[in-house]
C-alpha positions as semicolon CSV with decimal commas, in nm:
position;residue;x (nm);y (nm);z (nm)
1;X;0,000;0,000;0,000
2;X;0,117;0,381;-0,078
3;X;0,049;0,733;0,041
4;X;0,173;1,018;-0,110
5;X;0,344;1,141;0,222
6;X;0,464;0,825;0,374
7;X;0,602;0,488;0,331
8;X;0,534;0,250;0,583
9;X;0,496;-0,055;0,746
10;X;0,143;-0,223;0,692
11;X;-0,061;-0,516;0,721
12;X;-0,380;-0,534;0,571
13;X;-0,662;-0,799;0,676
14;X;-0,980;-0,827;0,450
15;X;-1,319;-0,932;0,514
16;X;-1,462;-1,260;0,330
17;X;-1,704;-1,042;0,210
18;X;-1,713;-0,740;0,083
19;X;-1,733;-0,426;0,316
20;X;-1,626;-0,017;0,271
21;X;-1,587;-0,025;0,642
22;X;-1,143;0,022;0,765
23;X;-1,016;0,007;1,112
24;X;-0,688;0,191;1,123
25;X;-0,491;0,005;1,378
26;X;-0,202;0,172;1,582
27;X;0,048;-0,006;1,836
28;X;0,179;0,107;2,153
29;X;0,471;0,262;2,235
30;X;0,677;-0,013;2,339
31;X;0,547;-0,223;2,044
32;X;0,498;-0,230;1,673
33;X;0,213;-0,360;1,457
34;X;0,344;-0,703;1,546
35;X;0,196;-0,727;1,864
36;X;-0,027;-1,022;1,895
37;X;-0,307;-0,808;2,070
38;X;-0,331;-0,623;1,733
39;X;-0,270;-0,940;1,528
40;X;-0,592;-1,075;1,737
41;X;-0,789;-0,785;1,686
42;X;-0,711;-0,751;1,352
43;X;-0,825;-1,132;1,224
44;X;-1,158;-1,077;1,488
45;X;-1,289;-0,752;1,327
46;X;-1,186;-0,891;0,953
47;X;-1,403;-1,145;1,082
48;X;-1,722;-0,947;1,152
49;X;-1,672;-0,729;0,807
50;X;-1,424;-0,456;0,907
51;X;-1,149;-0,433;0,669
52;X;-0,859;-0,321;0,890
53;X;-0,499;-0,173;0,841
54;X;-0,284;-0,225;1,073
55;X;0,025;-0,041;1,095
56;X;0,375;0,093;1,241
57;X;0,335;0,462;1,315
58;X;0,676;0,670;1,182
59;X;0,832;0,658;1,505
60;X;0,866;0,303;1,524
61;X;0,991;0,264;1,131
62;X;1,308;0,505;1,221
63;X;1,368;0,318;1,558
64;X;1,307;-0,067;1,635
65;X;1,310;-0,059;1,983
66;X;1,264;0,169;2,285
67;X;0,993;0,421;2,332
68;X;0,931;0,717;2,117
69;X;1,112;1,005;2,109
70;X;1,074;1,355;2,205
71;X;0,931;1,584;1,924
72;X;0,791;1,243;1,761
73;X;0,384;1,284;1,859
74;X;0,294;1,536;1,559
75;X;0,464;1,279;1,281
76;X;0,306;0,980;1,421
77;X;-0,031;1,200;1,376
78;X;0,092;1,288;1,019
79;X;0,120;0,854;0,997
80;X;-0,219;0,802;1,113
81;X;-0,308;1,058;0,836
82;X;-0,157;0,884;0,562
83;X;-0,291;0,585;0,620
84;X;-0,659;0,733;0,668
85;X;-0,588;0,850;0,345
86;X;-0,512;0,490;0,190
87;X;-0,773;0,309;0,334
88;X;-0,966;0,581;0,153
89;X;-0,760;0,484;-0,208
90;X;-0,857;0,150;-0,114
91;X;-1,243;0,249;-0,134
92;X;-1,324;0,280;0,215
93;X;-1,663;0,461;0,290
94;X;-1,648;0,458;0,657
95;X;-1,293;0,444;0,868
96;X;-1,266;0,385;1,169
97;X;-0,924;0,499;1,437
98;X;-0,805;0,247;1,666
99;X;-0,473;0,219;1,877
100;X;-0,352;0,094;2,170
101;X;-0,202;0,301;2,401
102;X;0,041;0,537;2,282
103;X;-0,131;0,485;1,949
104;X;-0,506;0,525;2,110
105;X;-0,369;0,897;2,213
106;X;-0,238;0,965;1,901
107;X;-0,572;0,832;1,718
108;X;-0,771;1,063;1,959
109;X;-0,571;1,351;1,891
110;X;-0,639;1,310;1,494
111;X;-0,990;1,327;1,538
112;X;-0,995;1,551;1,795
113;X;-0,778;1,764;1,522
114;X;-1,030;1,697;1,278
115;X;-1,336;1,506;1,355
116;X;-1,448;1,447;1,004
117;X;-1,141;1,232;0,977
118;X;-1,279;0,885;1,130
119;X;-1,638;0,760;1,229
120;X;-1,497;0,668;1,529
121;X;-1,279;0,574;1,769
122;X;-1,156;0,222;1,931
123;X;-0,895;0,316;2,256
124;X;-0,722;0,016;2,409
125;X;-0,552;0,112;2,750
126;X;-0,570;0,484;2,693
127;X;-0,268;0,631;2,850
128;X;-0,506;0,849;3,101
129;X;-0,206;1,036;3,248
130;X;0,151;1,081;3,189
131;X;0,372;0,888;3,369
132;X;0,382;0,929;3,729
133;X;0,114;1,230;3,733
134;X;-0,211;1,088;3,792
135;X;-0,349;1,366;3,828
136;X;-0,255;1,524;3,511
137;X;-0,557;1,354;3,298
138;X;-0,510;1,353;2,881
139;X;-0,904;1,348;2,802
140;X;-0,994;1,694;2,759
141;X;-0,961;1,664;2,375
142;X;-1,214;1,379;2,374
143;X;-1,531;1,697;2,391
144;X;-1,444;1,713;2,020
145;X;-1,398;1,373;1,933
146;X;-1,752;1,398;1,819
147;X;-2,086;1,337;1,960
148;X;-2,126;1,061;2,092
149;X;-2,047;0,961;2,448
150;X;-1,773;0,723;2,566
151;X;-1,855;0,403;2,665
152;X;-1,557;0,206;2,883
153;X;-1,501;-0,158;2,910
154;X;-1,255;-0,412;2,951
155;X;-1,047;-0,449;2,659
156;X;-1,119;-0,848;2,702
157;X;-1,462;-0,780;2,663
158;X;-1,477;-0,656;2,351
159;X;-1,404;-0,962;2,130
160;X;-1,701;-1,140;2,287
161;X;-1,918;-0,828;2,286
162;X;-1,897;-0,774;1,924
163;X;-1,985;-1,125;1,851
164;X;-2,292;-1,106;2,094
165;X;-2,425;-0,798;1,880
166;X;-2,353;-0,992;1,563
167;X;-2,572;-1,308;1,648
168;X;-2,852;-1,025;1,765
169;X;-2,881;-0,881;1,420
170;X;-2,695;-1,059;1,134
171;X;-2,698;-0,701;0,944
172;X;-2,496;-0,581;1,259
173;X;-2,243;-0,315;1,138
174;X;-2,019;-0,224;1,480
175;X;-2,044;0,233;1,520
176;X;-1,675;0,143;1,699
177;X;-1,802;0,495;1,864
178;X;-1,684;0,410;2,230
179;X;-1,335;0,381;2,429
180;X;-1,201;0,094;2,548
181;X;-0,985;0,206;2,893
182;X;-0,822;-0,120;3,020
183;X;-0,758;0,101;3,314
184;X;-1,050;0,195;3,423
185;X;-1,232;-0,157;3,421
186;X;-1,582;-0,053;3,379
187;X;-1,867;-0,147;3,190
């Protein structure tokens, strides 16, 4: 896959059938796209009819290992960007943003940037505050997110949710509009 900005590292997982509907997947910061949380997710929502992308944000390409560096936020956003934008030259209708940690935050701050950009979001573990601040919380960009309110459960959760909803209505196409907070641990 190609964007006009960016070359990067992708994996792409298709549905059996055909669907317009992308999840733009994001790892952590002390992973890549590799991670077999992502892999999982990736093969489950393929599964329900979500096409999904599922990539290495810039960071990551220009270093292997270790977290991301200083200064390295607003080109991971760019990332996220670019690969909107090829899920889009791939002839998706609806996209979805979804990252895990690190990635989750940068995801958010896309859409917060520009909430036209993604249906909706998917956050797995959302870094609530930086490290060793808890009181310092990173959600006051999600008021622009868009409208509709978050909804938090346990990342586990989700898998088996999703297939719950699916056996309720066959024609079952997931509005990923809620946040998944690991942290928090609430339904």
């Amino acid at each position: 896959m190609h964007s006009s900005a960016y070359r990067f590292v992708a994996f792409v997982h298709r549905t059996p059938v055909f669907s317009n509907n992308w999840l733009v997947l994001a790892h952590g910061a002390a992973s890549n796209c590799q991670s077999p949380l992502l892999r999982a997710l990736s093969l489950a929502f393929a599964g329900l009819g979500i096409n999904v992308l599922r990539c290495d944000l810039p960071f990551r390409q220009s270093r292997p290992h270790g977290p991301p560096p200083r200064g390295a936020a607003e080109r991971d956003q760019d990332g996220l960007r670019a690969a909107v934008e090829v899920v889009h030259q791939e002839g998706a209708t609806r996209v979805f943003l979804a990252g895990h940690s690190y990635g989750g935050r940068q995801a958010s701050l896309v859409v917060a940037a520009d909430p036209t950009l993604a249906a909706g979001l998917l956050l797995l573990s959302y870094p609530l505050h930086p490290p060793k601040r808890p009181t310092d919380f990173r959600t006051k960009h999600f008021s622009v997110c868009g409208p509709q309110p978050c909804s938090c459960m346990e990342h586990e959760t989700v898998l088996a949710r999703l297939q719950k909803w699916k056996k309720l209505d066959p024609k079952f196409q997931p509005g990923m509009n809620c946040c998944l907070r690991r942290t928090l641990g609430t339904n």
